[in-house]
C-alpha positions in Angstrom: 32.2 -21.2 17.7 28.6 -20.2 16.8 26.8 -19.7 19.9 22.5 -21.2 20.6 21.7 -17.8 20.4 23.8 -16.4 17.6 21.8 -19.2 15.4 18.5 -18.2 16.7 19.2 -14.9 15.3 20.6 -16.0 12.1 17.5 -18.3 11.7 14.8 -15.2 12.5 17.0 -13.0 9.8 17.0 -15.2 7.4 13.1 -14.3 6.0 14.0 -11.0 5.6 17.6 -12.3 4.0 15.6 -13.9 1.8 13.0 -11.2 0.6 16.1 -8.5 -0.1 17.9 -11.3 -2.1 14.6 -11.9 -4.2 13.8 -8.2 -4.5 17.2 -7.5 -6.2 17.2 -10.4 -7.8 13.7 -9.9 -9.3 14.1 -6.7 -10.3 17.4 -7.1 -11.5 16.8 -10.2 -13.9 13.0 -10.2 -13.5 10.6 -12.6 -12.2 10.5 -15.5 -15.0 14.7 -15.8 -15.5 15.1 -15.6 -11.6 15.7 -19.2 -10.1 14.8 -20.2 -6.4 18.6 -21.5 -6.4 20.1 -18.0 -7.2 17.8 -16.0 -4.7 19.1 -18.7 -2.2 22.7 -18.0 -2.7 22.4 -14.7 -2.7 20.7 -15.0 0.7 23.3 -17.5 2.1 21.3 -20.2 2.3 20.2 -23.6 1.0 17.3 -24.0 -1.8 15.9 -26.1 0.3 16.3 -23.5 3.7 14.3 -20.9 0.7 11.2 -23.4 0.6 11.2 -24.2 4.4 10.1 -20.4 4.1 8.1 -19.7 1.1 6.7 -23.0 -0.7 7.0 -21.7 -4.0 8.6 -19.0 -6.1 5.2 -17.4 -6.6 4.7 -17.2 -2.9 8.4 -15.5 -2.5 7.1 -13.1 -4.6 3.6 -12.4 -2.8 5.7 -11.9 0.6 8.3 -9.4 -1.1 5.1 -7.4 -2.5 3.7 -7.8 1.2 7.2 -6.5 2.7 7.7 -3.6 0.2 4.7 -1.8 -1.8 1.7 -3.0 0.6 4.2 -1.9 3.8 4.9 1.6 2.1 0.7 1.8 1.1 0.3 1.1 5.2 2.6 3.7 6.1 1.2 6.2 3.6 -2.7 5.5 4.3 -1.7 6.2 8.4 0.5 9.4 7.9 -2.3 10.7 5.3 -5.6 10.3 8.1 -4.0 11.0 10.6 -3.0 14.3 8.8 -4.6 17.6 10.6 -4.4 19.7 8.6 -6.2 21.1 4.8 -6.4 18.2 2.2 -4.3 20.6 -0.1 -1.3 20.4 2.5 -1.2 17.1 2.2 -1.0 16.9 -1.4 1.7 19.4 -1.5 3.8 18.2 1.0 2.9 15.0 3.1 2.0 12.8 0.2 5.2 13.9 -1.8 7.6 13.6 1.0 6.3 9.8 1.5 6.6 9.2 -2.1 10.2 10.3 -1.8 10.8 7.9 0.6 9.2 5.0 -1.7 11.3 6.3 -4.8 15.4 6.5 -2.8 14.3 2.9 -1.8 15.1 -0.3 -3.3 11.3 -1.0 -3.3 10.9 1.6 -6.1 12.0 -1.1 -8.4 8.8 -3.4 -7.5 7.1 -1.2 -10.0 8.8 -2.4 -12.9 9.2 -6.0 -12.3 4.8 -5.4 -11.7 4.5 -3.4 -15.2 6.6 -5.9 -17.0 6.0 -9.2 -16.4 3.0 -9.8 -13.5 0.9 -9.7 -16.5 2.1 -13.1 -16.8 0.9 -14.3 -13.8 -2.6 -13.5 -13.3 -2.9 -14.7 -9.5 -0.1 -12.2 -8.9 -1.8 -9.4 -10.9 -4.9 -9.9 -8.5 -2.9 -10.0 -5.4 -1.3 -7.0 -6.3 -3.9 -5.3 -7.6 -5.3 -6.2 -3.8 -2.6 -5.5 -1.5 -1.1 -2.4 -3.5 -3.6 -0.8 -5.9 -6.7 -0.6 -3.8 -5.8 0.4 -0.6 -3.5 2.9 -2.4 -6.1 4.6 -4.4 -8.6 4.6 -1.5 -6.6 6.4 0.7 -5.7 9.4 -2.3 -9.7 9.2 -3.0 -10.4 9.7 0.8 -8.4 12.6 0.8 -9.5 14.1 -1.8 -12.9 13.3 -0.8 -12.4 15.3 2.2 -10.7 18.6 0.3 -14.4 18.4 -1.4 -16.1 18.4 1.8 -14.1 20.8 3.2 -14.5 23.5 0.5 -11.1 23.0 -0.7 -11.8 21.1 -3.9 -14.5 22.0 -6.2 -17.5 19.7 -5.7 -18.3 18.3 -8.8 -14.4 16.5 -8.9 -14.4 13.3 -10.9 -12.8 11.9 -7.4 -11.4 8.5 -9.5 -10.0 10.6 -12.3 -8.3 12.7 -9.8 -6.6 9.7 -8.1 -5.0 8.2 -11.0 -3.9 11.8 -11.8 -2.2 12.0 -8.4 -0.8 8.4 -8.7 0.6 7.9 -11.9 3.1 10.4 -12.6 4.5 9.0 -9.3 4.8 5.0 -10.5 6.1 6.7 -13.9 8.7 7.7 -12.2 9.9 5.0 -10.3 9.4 2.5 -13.5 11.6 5.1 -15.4 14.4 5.4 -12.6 14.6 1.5 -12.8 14.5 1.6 -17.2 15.6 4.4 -18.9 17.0 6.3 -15.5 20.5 5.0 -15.8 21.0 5.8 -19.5 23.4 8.9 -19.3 21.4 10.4 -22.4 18.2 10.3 -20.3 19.5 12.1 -17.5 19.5 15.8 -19.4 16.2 15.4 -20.7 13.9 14.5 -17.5 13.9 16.8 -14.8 14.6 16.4 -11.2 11.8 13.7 -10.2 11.1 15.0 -6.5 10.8 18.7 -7.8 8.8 17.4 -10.9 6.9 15.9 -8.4 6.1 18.9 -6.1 5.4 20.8 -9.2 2.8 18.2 -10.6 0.7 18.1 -7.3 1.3 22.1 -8.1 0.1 22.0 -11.3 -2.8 19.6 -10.6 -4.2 21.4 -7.9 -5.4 23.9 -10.2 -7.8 21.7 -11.6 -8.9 20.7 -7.6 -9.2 23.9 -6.2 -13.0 25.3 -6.3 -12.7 28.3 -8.6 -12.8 31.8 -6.9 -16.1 33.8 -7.1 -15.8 36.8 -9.1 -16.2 40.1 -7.2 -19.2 42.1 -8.2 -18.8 45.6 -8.8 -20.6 48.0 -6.6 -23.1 50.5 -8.7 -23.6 53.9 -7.6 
């Protein structure tokens, strides 16, 4: 027999129930073929339990943004300024190593179901573009800000260039791990995404890095 309290934690899991169902469900099958019904079942619960929750389909798909991408920007933006040490340490190591942690995750697939259909829905474009895209690239332009200020970075960086630099290889790969990623023939020909990241932000900082003052030689 199910207990006051067992059903008072069923009911206060059930949002979350909910937003796993309609991220695998929306990635899966994508956001237009996905019916409030199926999300529902999946969840265990009632179409009508699914609206008590979220009034609309659209607004299911707001709070599973909210709960995924702008959750993983939060955590991101806090581990990044509260980062002591050089901006180029971050960039090789703390920003890939939270970017691995975005890509093993079922959230990577947000980025696809965003690239492929959100086009459609323009009040989600803007939300997204809010929650996810903004904070994101303001917390890579802060950082590379500061690599300018400190020396690090050369000071006449096109800062907003830079960012989508930094960003986009990284949402390419998650958009091709949720596409092409399991065709077999695919596999061979990309290399391995967290090293081809670390070797990007390798690459890249080439470009960042103020260039080294020639030595003058010494006449006699």
């Amino acid at each position: 027999m199910t207990t006051p309290l067992q059903r008072q934690r069923r009911k206060d899991a059930r949002p979350q129930e909910l937003l796993d169902a309609a991220l695998t469900l929306f990635v899966e099958k994508g956001f237009a073929a996905t019916k409030a019904e199926e999300v529902a079942t999946l969840a265990g619960v009632s179409k009508g339990t699914l609206y008590l929750y979220f009034p609309s389909k659209e607004e299911l798909l707001k709070a599973v943004i909210r709960h995924t991408l702008s959750a993983d920007i939060a955590q991101g933006r806090e581990r990044l300024l509260a980062h002591q040490g050089s901006a180029t340490e971050a960039l090789l190591d703390l920003l890939p190593e939270w970017w691995e942690t975005v890509y093993d995750s079922p959230n990577s697939g947000m980025f696809k179901l965003v690239i492929t259909e959100v086009r459609n829905f323009p009040e989600i474009a803007e939300f997204y573009a809010r929650e996810v895209v903004e904070p994101g690239m303001e917390v890579i332009g802060q950082l590379l800000q500061r690599g300018v200020a400190q020396g690090e970075f050369r000071a006449d960086l096109d800062v907003m260039a830079a960012v989508h630099s930094v960003v986009l290889p990284m949402i390419m790969l998650c958009l091709h791990k949720h596409s092409l990623g399991p065709c077999s023939c695919i596999v061979s020909i990309l290399p391995e995404p967290r090293q081809l990241i670390r070797s990007h932000m390798a690459l890249l900082l080439q470009g960042l890095q103020t260039p080294a003052v020639p030595k003058t030689r010494k006449t006699r």
